[in-house]
C-alpha positions as CSV (number, residue, x, y, z in Angstrom):
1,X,112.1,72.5,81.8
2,X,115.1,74.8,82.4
3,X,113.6,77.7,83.4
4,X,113.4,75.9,84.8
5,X,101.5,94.8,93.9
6,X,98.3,96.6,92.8
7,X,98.3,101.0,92.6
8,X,96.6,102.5,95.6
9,X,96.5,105.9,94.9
10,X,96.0,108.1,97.3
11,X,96.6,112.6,97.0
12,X,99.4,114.2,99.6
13,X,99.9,118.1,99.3
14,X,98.4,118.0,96.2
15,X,100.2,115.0,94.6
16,X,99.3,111.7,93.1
17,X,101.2,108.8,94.9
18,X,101.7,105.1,94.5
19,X,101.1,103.2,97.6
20,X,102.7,99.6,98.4
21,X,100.3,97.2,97.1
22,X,99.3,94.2,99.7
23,X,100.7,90.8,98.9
24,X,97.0,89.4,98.2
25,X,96.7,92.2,95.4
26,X,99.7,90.5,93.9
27,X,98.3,86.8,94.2
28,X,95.2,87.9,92.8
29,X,97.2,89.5,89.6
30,X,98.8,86.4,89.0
31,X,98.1,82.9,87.3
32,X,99.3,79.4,86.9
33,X,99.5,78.9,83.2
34,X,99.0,75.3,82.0
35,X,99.8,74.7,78.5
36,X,98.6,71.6,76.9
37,X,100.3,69.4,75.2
38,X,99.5,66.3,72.8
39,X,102.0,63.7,70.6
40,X,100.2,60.4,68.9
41,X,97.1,60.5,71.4
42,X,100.0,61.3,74.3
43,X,98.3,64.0,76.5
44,X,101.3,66.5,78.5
45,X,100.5,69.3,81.0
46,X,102.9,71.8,81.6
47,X,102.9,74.8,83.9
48,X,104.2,78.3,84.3
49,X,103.2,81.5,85.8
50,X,101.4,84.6,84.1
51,X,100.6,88.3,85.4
52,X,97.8,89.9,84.6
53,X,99.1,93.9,83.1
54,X,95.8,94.9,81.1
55,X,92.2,95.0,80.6
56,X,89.2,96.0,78.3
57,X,85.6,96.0,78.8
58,X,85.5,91.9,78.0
59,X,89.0,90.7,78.6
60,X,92.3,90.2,81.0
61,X,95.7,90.4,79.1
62,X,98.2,88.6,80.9
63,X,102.0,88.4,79.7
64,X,104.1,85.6,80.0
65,X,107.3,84.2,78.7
66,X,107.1,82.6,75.2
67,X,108.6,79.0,76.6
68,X,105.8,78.4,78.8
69,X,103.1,77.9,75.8
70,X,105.3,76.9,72.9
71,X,106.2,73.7,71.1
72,X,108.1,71.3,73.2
73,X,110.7,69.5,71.7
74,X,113.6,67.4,73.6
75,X,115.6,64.0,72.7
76,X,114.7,60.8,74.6
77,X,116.7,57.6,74.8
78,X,115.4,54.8,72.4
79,X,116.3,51.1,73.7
80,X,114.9,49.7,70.2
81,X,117.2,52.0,67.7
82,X,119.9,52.3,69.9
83,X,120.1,56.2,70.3
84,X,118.5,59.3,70.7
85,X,115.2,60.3,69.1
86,X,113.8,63.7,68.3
87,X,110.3,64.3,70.6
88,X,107.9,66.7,69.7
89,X,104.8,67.5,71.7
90,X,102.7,70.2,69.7
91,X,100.4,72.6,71.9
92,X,96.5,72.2,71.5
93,X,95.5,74.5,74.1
94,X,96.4,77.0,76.7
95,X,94.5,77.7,80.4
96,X,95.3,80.2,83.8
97,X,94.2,79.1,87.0
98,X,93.6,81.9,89.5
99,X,94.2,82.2,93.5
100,X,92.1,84.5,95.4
101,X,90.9,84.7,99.2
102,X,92.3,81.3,99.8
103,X,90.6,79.6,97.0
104,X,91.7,78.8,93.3
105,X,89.5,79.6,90.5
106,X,88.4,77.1,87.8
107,X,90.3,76.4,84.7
108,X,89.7,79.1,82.0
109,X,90.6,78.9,78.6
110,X,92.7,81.8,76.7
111,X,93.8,83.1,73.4
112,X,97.2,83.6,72.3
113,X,97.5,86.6,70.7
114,X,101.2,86.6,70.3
115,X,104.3,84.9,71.4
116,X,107.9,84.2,70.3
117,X,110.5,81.9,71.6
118,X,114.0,81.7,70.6
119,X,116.1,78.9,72.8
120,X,118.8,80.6,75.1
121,X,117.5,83.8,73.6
122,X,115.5,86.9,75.4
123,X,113.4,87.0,72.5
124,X,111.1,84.4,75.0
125,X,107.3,86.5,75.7
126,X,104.2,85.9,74.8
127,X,100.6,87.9,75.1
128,X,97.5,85.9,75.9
129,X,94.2,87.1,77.1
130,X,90.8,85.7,78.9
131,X,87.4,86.3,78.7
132,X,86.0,88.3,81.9
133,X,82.8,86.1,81.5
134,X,84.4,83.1,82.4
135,X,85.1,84.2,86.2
136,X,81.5,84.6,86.6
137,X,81.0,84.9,90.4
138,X,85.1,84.4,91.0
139,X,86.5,87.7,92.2
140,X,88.0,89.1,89.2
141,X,92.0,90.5,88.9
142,X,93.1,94.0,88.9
143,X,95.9,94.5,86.5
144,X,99.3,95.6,87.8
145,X,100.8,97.3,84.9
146,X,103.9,97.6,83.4
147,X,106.7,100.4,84.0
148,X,107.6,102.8,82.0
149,X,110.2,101.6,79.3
150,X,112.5,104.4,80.5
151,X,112.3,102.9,84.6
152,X,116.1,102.2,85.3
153,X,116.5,98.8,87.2
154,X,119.9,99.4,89.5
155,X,122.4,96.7,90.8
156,X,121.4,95.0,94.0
157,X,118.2,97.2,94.0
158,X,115.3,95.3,96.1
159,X,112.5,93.3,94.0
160,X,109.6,91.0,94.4
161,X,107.8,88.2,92.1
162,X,104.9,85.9,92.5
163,X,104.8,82.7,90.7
164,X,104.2,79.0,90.6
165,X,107.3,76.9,91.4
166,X,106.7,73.3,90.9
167,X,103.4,74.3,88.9
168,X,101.8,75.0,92.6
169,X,100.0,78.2,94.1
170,X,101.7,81.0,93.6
171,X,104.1,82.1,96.2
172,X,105.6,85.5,97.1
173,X,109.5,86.2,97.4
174,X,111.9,89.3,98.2
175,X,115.2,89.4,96.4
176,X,117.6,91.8,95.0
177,X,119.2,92.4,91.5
178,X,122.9,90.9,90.8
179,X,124.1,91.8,87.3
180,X,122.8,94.2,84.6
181,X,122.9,94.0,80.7
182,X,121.3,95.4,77.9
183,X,118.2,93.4,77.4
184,X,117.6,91.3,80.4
185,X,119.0,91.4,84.5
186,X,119.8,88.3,86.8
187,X,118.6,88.1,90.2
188,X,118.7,86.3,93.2
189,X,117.3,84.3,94.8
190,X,116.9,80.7,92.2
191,X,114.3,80.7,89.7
192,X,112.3,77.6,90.1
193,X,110.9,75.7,87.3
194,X,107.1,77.0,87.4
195,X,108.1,80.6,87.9
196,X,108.8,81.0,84.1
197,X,106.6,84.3,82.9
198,X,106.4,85.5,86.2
199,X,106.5,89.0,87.1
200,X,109.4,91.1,88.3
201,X,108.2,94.0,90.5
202,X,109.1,97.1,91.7
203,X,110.1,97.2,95.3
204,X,107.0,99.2,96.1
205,X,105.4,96.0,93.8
206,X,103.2,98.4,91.8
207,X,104.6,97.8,88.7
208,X,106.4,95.3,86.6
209,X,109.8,95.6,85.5
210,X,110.4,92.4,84.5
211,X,109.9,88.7,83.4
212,X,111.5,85.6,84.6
213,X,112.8,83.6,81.7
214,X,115.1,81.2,82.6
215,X,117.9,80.1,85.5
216,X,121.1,80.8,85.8
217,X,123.2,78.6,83.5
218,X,125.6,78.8,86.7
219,X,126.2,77.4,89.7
220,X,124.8,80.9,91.4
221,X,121.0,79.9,92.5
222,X,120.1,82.5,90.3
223,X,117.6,83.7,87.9
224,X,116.8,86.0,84.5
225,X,114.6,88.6,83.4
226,X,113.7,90.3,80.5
227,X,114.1,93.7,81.4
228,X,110.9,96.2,80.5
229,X,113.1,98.7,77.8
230,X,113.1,94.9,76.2
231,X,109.8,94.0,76.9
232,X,108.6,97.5,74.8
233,X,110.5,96.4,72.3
234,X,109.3,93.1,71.9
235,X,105.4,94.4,71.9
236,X,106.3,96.4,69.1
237,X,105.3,92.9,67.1
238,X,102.2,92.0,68.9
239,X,98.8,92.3,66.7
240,X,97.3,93.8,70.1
241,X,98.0,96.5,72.5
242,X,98.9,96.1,76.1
């Protein structure tokens, strides 16, 4: 593919305050999403990253980028016709993997309740949710939610992520922010195939202000979000709220 820290809140003078989340509140918040993939009996597994940014009484929603669980289609070398053909792999299913205390949780199945994907686009997110019965004895994520839509993301301000590069447990990493636009930021350091639909936190990492996309169409080890005045406007469309 191309694409390649909890709230601890605590009361000073009076004040509520937002306290830097651990690095294990962030593993625990975020998923390996394997999306499932099937063309004339030919089974695919693909893999990105989630983060878990809402709950209910019965479910986990966890965002993502669109790619990560939509149709995959690509051209292949055909020895018999001479050329290119058109591949398709339609998606039959979607499960999130989990990594807490050292351990990863079973495979659990979700629902996609929205998603969009437009190639080379920002228009790339998608909302899927799981069942809290599933974890049964498996300790259970706390969201980390997202920031408000007016949070202003500055040039070479601090960040972190957690995601799975190379479809593997999630890892942690610091980096900064390089350029600004509209509707999305880059970032350093590179964004790994894997990390696509991982979260971009604030550098206190207690809430998200981002999702990785894609890479860098340059030669600049780099990365892209979806910024979060974007990511508000792309919920707009989804049939459920965050």
């Amino acid at each position: 593919m191309r694409y390649l820290f909890l709230s601890l809140v605590f009361v000073v003078s009076g004040q509520i305050e937002q306290a830097t989340a651990s690095p294990k509140e962030v593993m625990r918040a975020t998923c390996r999403v394997y999306a499932n993939y099937e063309r004339h009996g030919d089974a695919q597994r693909m893999a990105g990253t989630g983060i878990v940014v809402g709950e209910t009484d019965k479910i986990f929603r966890i965002l993502t980028a669109g790619h990560v669980i939509d149709d995959v289609e690509y051209f292949e070398v055909d020895a018999r016709r001479g050329g290119k053909v058109d591949v398709e792999y339609k998606l039959k299913s979607v499960q999130v993997q989990f990594f807490t205390n050292g351990f990863p949780s079973e495979l659990f199945a979700v629902h996609v309740v929205w998603k969009q994907h437009e190639v080379n686009k920002v228009k790339d997110l998608a909302l899927i949710t799981v069942d809290k019965k599933l974890f049964k004895h498996y300790p259970k994520p706390k969201p980390i939610p997202l920031a408000s839509a007016k949070t202003v993301v500055g040039k070479n301000q601090r960040i972190f992520s957690c995601g799975c590069a190379d479809a593997r447990w999630p890892t942690l990493w610091m980096g900064h922010v390089r350029h600004i636009y509209k509707n999305r930021f880059e970032f350093h350091p590179d964004a790994i195939s894997g990390r696509s639909g991982s979260a971009i936190f604030d550098e206190k990492c207690t809430k998200v202000i981002g999702i990785i996309i894609w890479k860098d169409t340059e030669d600049t080890d780099g990365g892209t979000a979806i910024s979060i005045s974007e990511i508000y406007k792309q919920i707009k469309n989804m049939t459920e709220p965050i």
